[in-house]
C-alpha positions as CSV (number, residue, x, y, z in Angstrom):
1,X,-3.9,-8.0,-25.5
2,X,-5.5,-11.0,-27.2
3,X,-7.0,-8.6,-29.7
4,X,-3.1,-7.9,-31.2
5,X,-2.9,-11.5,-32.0
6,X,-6.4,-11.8,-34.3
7,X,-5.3,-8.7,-35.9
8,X,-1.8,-9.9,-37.3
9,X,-2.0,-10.5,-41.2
10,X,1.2,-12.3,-41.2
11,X,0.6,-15.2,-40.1
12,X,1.3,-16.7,-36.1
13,X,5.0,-15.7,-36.0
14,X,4.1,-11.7,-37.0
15,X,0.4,-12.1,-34.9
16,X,3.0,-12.5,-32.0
17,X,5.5,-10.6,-32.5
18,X,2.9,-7.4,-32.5
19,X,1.4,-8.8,-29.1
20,X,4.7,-8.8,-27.5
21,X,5.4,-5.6,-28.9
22,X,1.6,-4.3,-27.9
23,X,2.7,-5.4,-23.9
24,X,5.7,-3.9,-23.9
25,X,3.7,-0.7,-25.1
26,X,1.6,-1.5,-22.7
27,X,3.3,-1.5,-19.4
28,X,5.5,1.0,-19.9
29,X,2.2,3.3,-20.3
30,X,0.8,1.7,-17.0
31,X,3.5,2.8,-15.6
32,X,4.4,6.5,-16.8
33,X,1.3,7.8,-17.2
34,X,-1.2,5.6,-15.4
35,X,1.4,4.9,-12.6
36,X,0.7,1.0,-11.5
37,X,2.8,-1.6,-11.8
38,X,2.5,-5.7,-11.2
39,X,3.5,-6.1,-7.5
40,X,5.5,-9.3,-6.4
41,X,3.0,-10.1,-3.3
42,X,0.1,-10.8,-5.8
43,X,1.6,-13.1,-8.2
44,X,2.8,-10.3,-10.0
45,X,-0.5,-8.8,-11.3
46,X,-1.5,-5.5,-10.5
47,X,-3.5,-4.9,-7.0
48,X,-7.2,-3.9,-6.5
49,X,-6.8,0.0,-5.9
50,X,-4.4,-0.2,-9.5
51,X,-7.2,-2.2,-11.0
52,X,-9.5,1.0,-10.8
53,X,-7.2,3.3,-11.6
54,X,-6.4,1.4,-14.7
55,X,-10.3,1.5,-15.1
56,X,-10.5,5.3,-14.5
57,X,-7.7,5.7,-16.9
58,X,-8.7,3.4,-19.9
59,X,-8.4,5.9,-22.5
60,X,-5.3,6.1,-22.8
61,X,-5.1,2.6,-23.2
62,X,-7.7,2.8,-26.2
63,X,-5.6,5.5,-27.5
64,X,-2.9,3.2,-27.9
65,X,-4.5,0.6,-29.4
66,X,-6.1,2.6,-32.3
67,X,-4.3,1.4,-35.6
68,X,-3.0,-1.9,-34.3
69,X,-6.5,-3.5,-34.3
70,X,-9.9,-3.2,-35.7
71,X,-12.5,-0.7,-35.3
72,X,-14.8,-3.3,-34.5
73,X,-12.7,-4.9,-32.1
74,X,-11.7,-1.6,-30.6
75,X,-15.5,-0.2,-29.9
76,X,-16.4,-3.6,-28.8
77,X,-13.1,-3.4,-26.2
78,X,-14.0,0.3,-25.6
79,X,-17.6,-0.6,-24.7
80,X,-17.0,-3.2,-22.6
81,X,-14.6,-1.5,-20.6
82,X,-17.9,1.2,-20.2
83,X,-19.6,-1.4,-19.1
84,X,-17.2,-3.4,-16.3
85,X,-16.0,0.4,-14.8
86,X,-20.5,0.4,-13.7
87,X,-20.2,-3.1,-12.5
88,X,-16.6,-2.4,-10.4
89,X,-18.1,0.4,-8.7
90,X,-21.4,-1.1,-7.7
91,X,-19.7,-4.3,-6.7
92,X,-17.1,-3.1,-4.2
93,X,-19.0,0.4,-2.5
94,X,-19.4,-1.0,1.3
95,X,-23.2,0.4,1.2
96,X,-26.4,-0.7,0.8
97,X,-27.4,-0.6,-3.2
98,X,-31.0,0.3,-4.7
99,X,-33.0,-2.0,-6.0
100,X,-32.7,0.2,-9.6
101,X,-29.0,0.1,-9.2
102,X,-28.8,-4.1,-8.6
103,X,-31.0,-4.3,-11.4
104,X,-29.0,-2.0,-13.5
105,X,-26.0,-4.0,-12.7
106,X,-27.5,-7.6,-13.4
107,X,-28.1,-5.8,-16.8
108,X,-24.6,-4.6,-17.6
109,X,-22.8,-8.1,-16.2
110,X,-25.2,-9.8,-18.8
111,X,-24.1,-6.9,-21.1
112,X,-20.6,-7.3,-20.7
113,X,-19.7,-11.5,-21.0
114,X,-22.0,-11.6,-24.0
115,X,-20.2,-9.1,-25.7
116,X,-17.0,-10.2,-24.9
117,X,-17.7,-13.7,-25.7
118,X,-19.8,-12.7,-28.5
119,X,-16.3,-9.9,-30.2
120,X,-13.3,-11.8,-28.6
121,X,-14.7,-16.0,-29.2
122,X,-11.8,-17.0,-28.2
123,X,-11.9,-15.9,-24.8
124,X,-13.2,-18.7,-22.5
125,X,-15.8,-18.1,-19.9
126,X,-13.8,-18.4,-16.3
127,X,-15.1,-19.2,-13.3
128,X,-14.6,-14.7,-12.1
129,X,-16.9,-14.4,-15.0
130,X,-19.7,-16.8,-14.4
131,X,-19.6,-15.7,-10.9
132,X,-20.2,-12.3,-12.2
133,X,-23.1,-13.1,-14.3
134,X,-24.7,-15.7,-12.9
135,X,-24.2,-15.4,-9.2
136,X,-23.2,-11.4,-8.2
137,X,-26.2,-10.0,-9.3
138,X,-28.2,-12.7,-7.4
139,X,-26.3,-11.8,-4.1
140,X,-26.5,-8.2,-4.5
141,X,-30.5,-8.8,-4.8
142,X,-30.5,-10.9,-1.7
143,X,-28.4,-8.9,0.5
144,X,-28.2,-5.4,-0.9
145,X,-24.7,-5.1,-1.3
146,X,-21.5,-7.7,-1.9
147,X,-18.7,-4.7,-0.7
148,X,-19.9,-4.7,2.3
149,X,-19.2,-8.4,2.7
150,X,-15.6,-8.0,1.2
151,X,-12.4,-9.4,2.0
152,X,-11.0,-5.8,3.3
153,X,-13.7,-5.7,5.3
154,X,-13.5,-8.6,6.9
155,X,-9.5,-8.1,7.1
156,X,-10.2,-4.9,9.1
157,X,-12.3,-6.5,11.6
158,X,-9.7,-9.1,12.3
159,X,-7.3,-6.7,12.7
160,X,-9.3,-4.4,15.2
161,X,-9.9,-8.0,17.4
162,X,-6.1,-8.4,17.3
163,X,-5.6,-5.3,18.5
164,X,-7.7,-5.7,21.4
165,X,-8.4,-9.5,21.6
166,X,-6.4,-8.9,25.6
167,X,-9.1,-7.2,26.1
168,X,-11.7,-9.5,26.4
169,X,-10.4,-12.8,28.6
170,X,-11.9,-16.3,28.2
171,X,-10.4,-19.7,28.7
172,X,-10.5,-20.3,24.6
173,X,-9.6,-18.3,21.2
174,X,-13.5,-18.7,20.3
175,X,-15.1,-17.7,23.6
176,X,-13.0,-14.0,23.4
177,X,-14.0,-13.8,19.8
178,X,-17.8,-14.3,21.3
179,X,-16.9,-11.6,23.9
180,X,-15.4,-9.3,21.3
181,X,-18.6,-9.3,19.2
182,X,-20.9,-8.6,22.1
183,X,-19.7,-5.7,23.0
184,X,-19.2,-4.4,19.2
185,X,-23.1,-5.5,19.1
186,X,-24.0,-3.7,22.1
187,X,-22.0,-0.4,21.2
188,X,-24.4,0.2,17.9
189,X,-24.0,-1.1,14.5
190,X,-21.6,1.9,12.8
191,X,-24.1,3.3,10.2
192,X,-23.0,6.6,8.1
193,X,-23.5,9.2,10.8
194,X,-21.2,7.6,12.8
195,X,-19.1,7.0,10.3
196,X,-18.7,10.3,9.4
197,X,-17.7,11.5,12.9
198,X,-14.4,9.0,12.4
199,X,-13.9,8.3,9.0
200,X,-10.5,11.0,7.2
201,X,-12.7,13.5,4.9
202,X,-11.1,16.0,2.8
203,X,-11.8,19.8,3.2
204,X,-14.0,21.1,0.5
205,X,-12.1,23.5,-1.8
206,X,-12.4,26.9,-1.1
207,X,-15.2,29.5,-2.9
208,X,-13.3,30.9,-6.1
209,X,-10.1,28.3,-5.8
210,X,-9.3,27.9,-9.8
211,X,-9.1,24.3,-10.7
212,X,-6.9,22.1,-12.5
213,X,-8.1,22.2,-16.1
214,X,-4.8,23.1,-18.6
215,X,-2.8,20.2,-20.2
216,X,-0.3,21.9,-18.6
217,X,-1.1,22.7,-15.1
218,X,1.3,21.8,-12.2
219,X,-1.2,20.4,-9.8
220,X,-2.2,17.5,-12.2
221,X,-1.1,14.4,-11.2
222,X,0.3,13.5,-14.5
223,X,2.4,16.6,-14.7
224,X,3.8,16.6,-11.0
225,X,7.3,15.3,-10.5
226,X,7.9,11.5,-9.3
227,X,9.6,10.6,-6.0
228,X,12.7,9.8,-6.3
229,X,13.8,6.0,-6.1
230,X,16.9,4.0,-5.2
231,X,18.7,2.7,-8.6
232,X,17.8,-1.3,-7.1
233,X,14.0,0.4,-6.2
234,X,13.8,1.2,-10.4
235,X,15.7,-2.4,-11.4
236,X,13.4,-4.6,-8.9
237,X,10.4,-2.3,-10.5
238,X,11.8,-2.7,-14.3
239,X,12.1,-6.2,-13.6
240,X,8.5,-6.6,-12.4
241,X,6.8,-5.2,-15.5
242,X,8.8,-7.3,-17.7
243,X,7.8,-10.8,-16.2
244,X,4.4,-8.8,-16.7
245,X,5.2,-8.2,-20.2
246,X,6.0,-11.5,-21.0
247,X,3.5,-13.5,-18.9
248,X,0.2,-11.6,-20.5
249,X,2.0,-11.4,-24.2
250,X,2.9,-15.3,-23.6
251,X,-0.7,-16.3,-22.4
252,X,-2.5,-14.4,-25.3
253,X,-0.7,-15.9,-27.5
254,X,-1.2,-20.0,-26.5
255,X,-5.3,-18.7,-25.9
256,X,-5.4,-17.2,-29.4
257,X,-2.8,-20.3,-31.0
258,X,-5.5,-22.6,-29.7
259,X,-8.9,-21.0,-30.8
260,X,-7.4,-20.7,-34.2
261,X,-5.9,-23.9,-34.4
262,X,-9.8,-25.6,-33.4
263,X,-11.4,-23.0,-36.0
264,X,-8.8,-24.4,-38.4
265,X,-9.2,-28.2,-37.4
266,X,-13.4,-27.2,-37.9
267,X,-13.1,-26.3,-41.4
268,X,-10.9,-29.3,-42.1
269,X,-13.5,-31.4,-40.9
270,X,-16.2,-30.0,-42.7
């Protein structure tokens, strides 16, 4: 989004204008043929699982940025986006990761904030990204994996001792919780083989089944028909993405206002 902004050659008003335009662009892509969309329950952002599809869909989003920015702006945004779908998948597989994979992922965090600190200056370092540069890859070496340690995981686990917290009596909260753990400590830790005897798996496709490869083909997902949606289902949903809209075009534009405005007071100065 920023990117929009720097681009403008019209001054502030235009460098605006073209952002706003750019979000509006944006979502509605997100939407049609990404199909996400900023949810109410998490401040209005889009959720993990629509985070990496957004990843696994990125070209399209490049697509529509070519012509409204720079080349050089557009292969560093292209590459870091290369960059952060390695990381997102390393960071949230619930497995134990190889030493050659945590090192190539303390390589490509590194990778990433410099080059977008070093193509986009006036981007700030936030605390998600000094956690991912500075302090991720030094977990992942010390524990061999952070997914595991997620909050979904932990979520499930919380949810399987509600479901059976009756189960395990004791005259405090803490003291079934104790009892609850023995006995998941006792049945076996639940490594991939038994995994596999629980966890859904799809049937591989059968020898000779022709695959989805036309533009065209009806068992694409971008070429299948939506569900159909109750006319306040679509407003709620319309409404979403444009508080979306204007929140990301409104923040890019008071980030970029102020770098330029410091680059400007600089040069005064000097």
């Amino acid at each position: 989004m920023v990117m929009v902004f720097r681009s403008a050659s019209n001054g502030a008003a235009a460098g605006r204008h073209a952002g706003a335009a750019f979000a509006a662009e944006l979502v509605e892509l997100l939407h049609e043929r990404v199909r996400v969309r900023p949810t109410s329950y998490h401040g209005g952002l889009f959720i993990g699982h629509d985070c990496h599809t957004i990843g696994e869909n990125i070209v399209d989003v490049c697509l529509a940025l070519k012509g409204k920015v720079s080349e050089t702006h557009l292969a560093a945004y292209e590459r870091a986006w290369s960059l952060w779908n390695r990381v997102r998948k390393t960071l949230n597989r619930a497995t134990i990761i190889s030493a050659e994979e945590a090192a190539q992922l303390r390589a490509d965090t590194s990778s990433m904030v410099s080059l977008l600190k070093g193509s986009f200056p006036w981007l700030s370092i936030s605390p998600k990204l000094q956690i991912l540069m500075c302090h991720a890859p030094d977990f992942l070496q010390r524990f061999g994996s952070t997914g595991l340690y997620g909050e979904q995981g932990l979520e499930a686990w919380h949810g399987r001792y509600g479901q059976n917290a009756v189960k395990y009596p004791g005259a405090t909260e803490l003291e079934r919780a104790a009892a609850f753990m023995r006995e998941m400590a006792l049945a076996r830790e639940a490594g991939s083989d038994v995994l596999a005897r629980y966890a859904p798996s799809r049937k591989p496709v059968k020898a000779g089944a022709r695959k989805a490869t036309k533009p065209d083909d009806k068992r694409r997902r971008e070429n299948k028909p939506r569900l159909p949606a109750c006319l306040a289902e679509n407003g709620k949903a319309e409404k979403k993405r444009k508080q979306w809209d204007a929140g990301i075009s409104g923040e890019a534009g008071t980030t970029v206002g102020a770098y330029l405005e410091r680059e400007h007071n600089k040069r005064g100065q000097a």
